[in-house]
N, C-alpha and C positions, 0 to 999 in steps of 0.2 A: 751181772753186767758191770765192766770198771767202770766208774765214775770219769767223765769226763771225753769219753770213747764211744760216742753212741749217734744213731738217726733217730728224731726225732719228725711224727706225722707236722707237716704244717697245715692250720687248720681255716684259716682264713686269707685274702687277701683280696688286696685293690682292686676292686674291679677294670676291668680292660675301658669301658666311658669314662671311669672317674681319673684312669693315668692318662687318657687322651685330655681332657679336660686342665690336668695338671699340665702338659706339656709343651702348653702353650703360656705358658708363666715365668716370669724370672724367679730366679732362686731366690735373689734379693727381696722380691715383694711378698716372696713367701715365709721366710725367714723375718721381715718385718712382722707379719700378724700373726708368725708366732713371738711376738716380743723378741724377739731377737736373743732367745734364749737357746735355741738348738743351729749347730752347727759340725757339717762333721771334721772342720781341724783345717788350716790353714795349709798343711803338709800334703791333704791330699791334693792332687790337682791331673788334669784333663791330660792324659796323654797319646790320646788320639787324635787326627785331625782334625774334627770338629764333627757336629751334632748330639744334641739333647740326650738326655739317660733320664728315662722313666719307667717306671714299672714296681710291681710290688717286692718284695725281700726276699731269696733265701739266704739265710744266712748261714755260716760258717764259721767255728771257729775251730784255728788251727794253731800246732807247736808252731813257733817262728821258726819259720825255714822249710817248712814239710808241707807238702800239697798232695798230699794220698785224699785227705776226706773234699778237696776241689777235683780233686778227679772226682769220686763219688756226686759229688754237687751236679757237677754237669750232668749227668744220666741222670739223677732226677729231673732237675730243672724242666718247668715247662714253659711254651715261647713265650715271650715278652715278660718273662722271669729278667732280675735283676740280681747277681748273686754277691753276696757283701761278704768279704771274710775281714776277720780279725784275725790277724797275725801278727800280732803284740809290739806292730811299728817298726820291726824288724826288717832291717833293709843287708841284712848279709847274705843273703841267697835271694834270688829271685823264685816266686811262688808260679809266673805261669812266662811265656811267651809265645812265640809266631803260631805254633802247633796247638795249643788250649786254647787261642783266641779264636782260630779257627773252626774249631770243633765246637766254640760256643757260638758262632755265625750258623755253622752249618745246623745247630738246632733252634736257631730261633730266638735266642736270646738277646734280651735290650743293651746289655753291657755286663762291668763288672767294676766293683768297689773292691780294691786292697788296702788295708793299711801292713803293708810291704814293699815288695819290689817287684818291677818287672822285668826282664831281658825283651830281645828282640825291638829295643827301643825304635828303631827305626823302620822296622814292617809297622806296628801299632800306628807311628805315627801318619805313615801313610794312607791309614784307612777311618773310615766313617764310624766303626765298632767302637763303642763308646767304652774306655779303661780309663779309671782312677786310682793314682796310685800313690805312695810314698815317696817313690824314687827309685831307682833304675842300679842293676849290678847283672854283670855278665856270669856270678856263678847259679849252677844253677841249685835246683832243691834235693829235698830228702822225699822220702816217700814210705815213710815206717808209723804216720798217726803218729800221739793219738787226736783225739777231733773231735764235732760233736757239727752235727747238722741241723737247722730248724731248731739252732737254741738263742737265747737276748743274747746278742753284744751290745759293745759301744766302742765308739769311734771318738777318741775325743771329748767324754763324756757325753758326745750324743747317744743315748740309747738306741736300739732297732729291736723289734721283735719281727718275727717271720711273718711274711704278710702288709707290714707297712710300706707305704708308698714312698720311694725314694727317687730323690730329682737330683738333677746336677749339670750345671753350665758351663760357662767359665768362669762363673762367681765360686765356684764353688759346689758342696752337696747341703741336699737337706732330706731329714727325714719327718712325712707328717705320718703320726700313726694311725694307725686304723680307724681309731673311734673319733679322732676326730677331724677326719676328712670332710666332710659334709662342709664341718664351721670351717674350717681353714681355705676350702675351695672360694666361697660365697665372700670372707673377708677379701682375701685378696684379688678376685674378682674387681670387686669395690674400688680396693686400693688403682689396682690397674686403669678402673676406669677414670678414676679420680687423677692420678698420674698424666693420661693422656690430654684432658682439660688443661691443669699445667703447663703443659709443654706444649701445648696451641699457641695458650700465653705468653709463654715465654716469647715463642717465633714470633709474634705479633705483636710485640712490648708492650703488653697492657699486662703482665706479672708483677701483683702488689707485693713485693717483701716487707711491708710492715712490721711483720711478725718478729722480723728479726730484734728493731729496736725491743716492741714489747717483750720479747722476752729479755732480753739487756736488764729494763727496768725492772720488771719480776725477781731478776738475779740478781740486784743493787748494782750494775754496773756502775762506775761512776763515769765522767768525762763525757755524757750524750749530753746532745745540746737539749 
């Protein structure tokens, strides 16, 4: 078998409560209790009309510019699958448009993460089918592999393995991994709840910014009265 050219079984993933669970979160709060250490690149961003991207991973990765093994992807994928390719950032050919979006609506799918391109920028836009992309070119792709399905990428230095839960707003994407969905749900949970008290406050001017000076002092600011 070449190296690099292969499907691989994916063996677990997010369950369908814990992506509804997630999907009512902001990426932001989530990406706080992970330390604000994962994110997947500033480059991607939302280029559909609007609504949430949740669900667990397939991922992809493919030659920049070739969507033979994204075609493969979709015929596996199963619904409320999210397929993440890595396409090495490569924005000179576009990897899918009007007709692959479609075909991934018509099975059920939550969306799709590229770090490439898209075409059809203007049907995409129109709809609700959730795409994240690089950036946008009218030519279109190749279709010769080689590819690898159900194997780690990374976005940016976000890692993904197949199966992890991945979210995406208009903040942005984030990936929590499998094993630690449980902590990451319950923290930011928390956080969220904690947020919404704040912002009572705020409406109702009783929000103490204290903290600011103190941290000032903490930092040796000088100039505080």
């Amino acid at each position: 078998m070449p190296v690099g050219f292969a499907i691989h079984r994916r063996t677990r993933a997010a369950s369908p409560a814990m992506v509804e669970a997630f999907r009512a979160l902001p990426v932001a709060n989530v990406s706080d209790c992970m330390s604000r250490m994962a994110a997947g690149g500033p480059r991607l961003r939302p280029m559909h009309k609007g609504s949430v991207l949740a669900g667990p991973a397939l991922t992809v990765k493919t030659r920049p510019g070739d969507n033979l093994m994204i075609h493969k992807s979709i015929q596996l994928a199963k619904p409320g699958d999210v397929i993440v390719v890595d396409g090495g950032g490569d924005l000179t050919n576009a990897l899918i448009g009007e007709l692959m979006a479609s075909s991934m609506i018509k099975a059920g799918l939550a969306g799709i993460v590229l770090n490439g391109a898209i075409r059809d920028a203007g049907w995409i836009a129109a709809h609700d089918f959730p795409v994240y992309a690089a950036g946008v070119t009218h030519r279109g792709p190749y279709k010769d592999g080689p590819g690898e399905i159900n194997c780690t990428v990374a976005l940016d230095g976000m890692v993904i393995e197949p199966g992890d839960l991945i979210l995406g707003d208009e903040d942005g994407l984030v990936c929590v991994p499998f094993a630690d969905l449980d902590e990451v749900l319950k923290a930011t949970q928390a956080k969220q709840a904690a947020e919404q008290v704040q912002m009572a406050n705020i409406l109702a001017g009783t929000h103490d910014p204290a903290w600011v000076d103190a941290s000032l002092r903490r930092l040796g600011c000088s100039g505080l009265d």
